[in-house]
Structures are given as structure tokens and as C-alpha cells.
N, C-alpha and C positions, 0 to 999 in steps of 0.2 A: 046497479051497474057502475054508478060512482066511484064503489069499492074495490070492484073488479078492476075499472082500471086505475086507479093509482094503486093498489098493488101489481098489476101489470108491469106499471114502471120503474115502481120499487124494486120491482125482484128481477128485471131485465137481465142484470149480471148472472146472477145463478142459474134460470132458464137458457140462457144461452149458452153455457158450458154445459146444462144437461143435454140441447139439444145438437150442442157438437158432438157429445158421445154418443146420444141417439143414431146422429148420422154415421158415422165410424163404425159402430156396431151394427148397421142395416147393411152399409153397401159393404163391409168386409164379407160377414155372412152372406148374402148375392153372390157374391161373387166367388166364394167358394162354392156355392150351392151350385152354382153354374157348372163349374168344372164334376161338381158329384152327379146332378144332372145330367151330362152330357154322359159324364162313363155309366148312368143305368141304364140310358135312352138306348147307347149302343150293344148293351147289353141284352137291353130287351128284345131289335129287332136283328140279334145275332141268332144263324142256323142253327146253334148248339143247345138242345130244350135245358141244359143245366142251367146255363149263363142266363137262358129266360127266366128260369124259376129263382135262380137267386134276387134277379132283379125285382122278380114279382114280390120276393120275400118283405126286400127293405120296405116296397110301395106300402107293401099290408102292414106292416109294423108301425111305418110313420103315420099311416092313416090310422091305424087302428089302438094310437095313443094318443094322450093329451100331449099339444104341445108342453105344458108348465113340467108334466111327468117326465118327458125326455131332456128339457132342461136342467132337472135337479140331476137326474142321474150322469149326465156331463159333468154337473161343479161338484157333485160327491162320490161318482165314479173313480175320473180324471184325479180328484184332490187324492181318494187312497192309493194313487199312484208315485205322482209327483205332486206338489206344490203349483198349482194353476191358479192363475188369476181371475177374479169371478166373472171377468170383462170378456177373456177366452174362455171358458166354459158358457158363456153366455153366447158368443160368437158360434164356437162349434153345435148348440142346440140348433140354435138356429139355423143354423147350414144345414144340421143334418135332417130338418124338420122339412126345408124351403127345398132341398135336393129334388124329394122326392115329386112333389110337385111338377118342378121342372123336368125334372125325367119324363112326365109323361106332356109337356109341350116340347121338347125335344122330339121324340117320340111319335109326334103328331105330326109334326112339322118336318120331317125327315120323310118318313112314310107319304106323304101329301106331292112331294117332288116327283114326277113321271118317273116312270121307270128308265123309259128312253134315254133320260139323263145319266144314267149309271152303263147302258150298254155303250151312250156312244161313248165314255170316256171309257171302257176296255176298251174298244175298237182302237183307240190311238194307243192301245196301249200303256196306259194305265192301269196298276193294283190298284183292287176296293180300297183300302187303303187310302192310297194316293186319288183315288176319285171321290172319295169321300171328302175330303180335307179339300182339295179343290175346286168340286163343281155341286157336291149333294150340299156340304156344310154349309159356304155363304148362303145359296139360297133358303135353307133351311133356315140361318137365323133369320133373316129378313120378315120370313113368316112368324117367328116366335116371339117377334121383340113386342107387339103390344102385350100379348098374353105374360111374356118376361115382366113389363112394364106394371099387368095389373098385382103380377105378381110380387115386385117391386115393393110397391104400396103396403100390401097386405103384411111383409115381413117389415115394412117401418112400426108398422099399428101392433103387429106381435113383438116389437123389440120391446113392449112394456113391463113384459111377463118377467124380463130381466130386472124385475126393480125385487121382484120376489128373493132372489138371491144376493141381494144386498148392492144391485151395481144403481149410483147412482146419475140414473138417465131422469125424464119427464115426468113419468108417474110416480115415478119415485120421491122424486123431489117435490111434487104438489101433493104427495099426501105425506111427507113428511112435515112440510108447512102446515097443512090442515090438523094433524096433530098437537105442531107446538102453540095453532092460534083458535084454535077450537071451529076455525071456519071452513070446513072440507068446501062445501059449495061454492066459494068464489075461489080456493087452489085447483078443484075439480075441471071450473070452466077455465081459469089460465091455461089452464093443463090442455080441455080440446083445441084452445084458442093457439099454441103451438104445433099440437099434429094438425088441424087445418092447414097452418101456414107450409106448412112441410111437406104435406101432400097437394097441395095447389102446384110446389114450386117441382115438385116432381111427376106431375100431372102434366106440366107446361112442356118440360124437359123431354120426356119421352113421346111426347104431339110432335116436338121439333124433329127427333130423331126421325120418326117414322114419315113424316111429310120430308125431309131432308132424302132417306132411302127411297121413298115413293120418286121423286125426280131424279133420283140417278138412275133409276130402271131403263 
């Protein structure tokens, strides 16, 4: 353990710039995921059986791939297009991996709102639409944000798979070290010894959030 940590504090500086991009790279993809989330959720529970079955498509395709496989075909899809950066190609896998997920706690968490809630805001005269955005949606995140939260996590723990296509994040960089000093097992544990701390501090983070919305109820 000696070894582990004074290389710990040896390597402070380049673990902390990988773990700035780790972060960068998790909550950009989140937060696209979100907005592609939200459009398959409403997708899904839209009248039209088309807009369902397309939504059902993406679900079956994201599920029914590896994430690393939808990764690469981003950074060598995208690249025989235009010139993309492997940081965005890493970003949109990700998104579009984490969407689909979300789409179904959207999904859930829409659906789960009374009905009541949707008749009385026609009754005042409000479009779906506009009742959606007003009175269905807040409620709906409110219920979505742990399951967002655990899912949060999970796309930090998947940001690793970007180390495959050369970005360099966490696991990237503790196994590039384990290469040049022949000791994978103490860059391996620096390496959990990072996403530990990262997921503690976004563990703490979304307890806050949801005890915060819990009293504004």
C-alpha cells in the first residue's frame, strides 16, 4: 500500500486532469441524454403506434448493443464524415447509449402522474402541450431524479470505455502508466481509488438534491 500511495501523490497532477475530463465527458453526455430521453419518453407514450414503435426501436438497439460497439461506430462513423474529436464521439456514444435508458424513467415517471393532473389542466384550458410542460413535467422529474441520479453514476463508471478510443480520461491514464512501469495493480487501484471519490461526491450531491425537492413539496 506504501507504493500505492506515494504514487497517488506522485501522479496527483495527471489524475486530476484525467478526472476533469472524466467529469466533462459524464455530465455533457447526461445531459444530452436527457433532452434524447425526454423526446423517446414522449414518444413512447404518444397516441400515434408509429412514434411508439420508433421509440421502441432505438430502446431495442441500445439495449440490444454493446456499449464499446456503439462507441466506436460514433468516432469512426462521425470521423468518415467529418473530422470529430474523439472527446465528442465519445460524448455522443454516450448520450446515445444513456438516452435510451432515460427514456424509459421519463417514461415511468410521466405515466405514474394521475391522470387527473392532465384533465384538470385542459379544463383551464390548457393544450397537452402546454399541460405537459407545466403541470405533468415538474412532477415527473421530481420522481425521476434518483433513478436520473443512479443513472448519473453509472454513465460516470461507463465514461471508461472512452479510454478505448484513445481519449485520455481515468482508465486510460492508469493503464497507460501500468504499461510504462510494468505495475498495472497499484495504477489499477489509483485508478478505483478516483471513481470512488467521484462517485461518493455524486452520491452526496443528488441525496442533496432530492432531500432539497422532498421539502419543497
Amino acid at each position: 500500500m506504501q507504493g500505492v500511495g506515494n504514487a497517488l501523490i506522485e501522479s496527483k497532477g495527471m489524475f486530476l486532469e484525467a478526472s476533469w475530463l472524466t467529469i466533462r465527458l459524464t455530465v455533457l453526455s447526461i445531459l444530452i441524454a436527457i433532452f434524447i430521453g425526454l423526446f423517446f419518453a414522449l414518444l413512447k407514450i404518444s397516441h400515434l403506434k408509429w412514434l411508439q414503435k420508433l421509440a421502441d426501436l432505438y430502446i431495442y438497439i441500445v439495449r440490444g448493443t454493446p456499449l464499446i460497439v456503439q462507441i466506436f461506430i460514433f468516432y469512426y462513423g462521425l470521423s468518415s464524415i467529418w473530422n470529430v474529436e474523439d472527446f465528442w464521439a465519445a460524448t455522443w456514444g454516450l448520450a446515445f447509449h444513456n438516452g435510451a435508458y432515460i427514456a424509459e424513467i421519463f417514461r415511468g415517471s410521466i405515466q405514474s402522474i394521475d391522470k387527473g393532473q392532465s384533465e384538470a389542466g385542459r379544463s383551464l384550458g390548457m393544450s397537452t402541450m402546454l399541460t405537459m410542460r407545466r403541470i405533468i413535467l415538474p412532477q415527473a422529474f421530481r420522481r425521476a431524479l434518483p433513478p436520473l441520479g443512479n443513472q448519473f453514476i453509472i454513465g460516470l463508471k461507463d465514461s471508461s470505455l472512452a479510454a478505448f478510443i484513445g481519449l485520455a480520461e481515468i482508465f486510460n491514464v492508469s493503464t497507460t502508466m501500468g504499461a510504462n512501469t510494468f505495475d498495472y495493480m497499484t495504477w489499477l487501484m489509483i485508478c478505483a481509488i478516483y471513481y470512488l471519490i467521484l462517485v461518493a461526491v455524486l452520491t452526496v450531491m443528488v441525496n442533496g438534491m432530492e432531500k432539497k425537492l422532498a421539502i419543497s413539496d
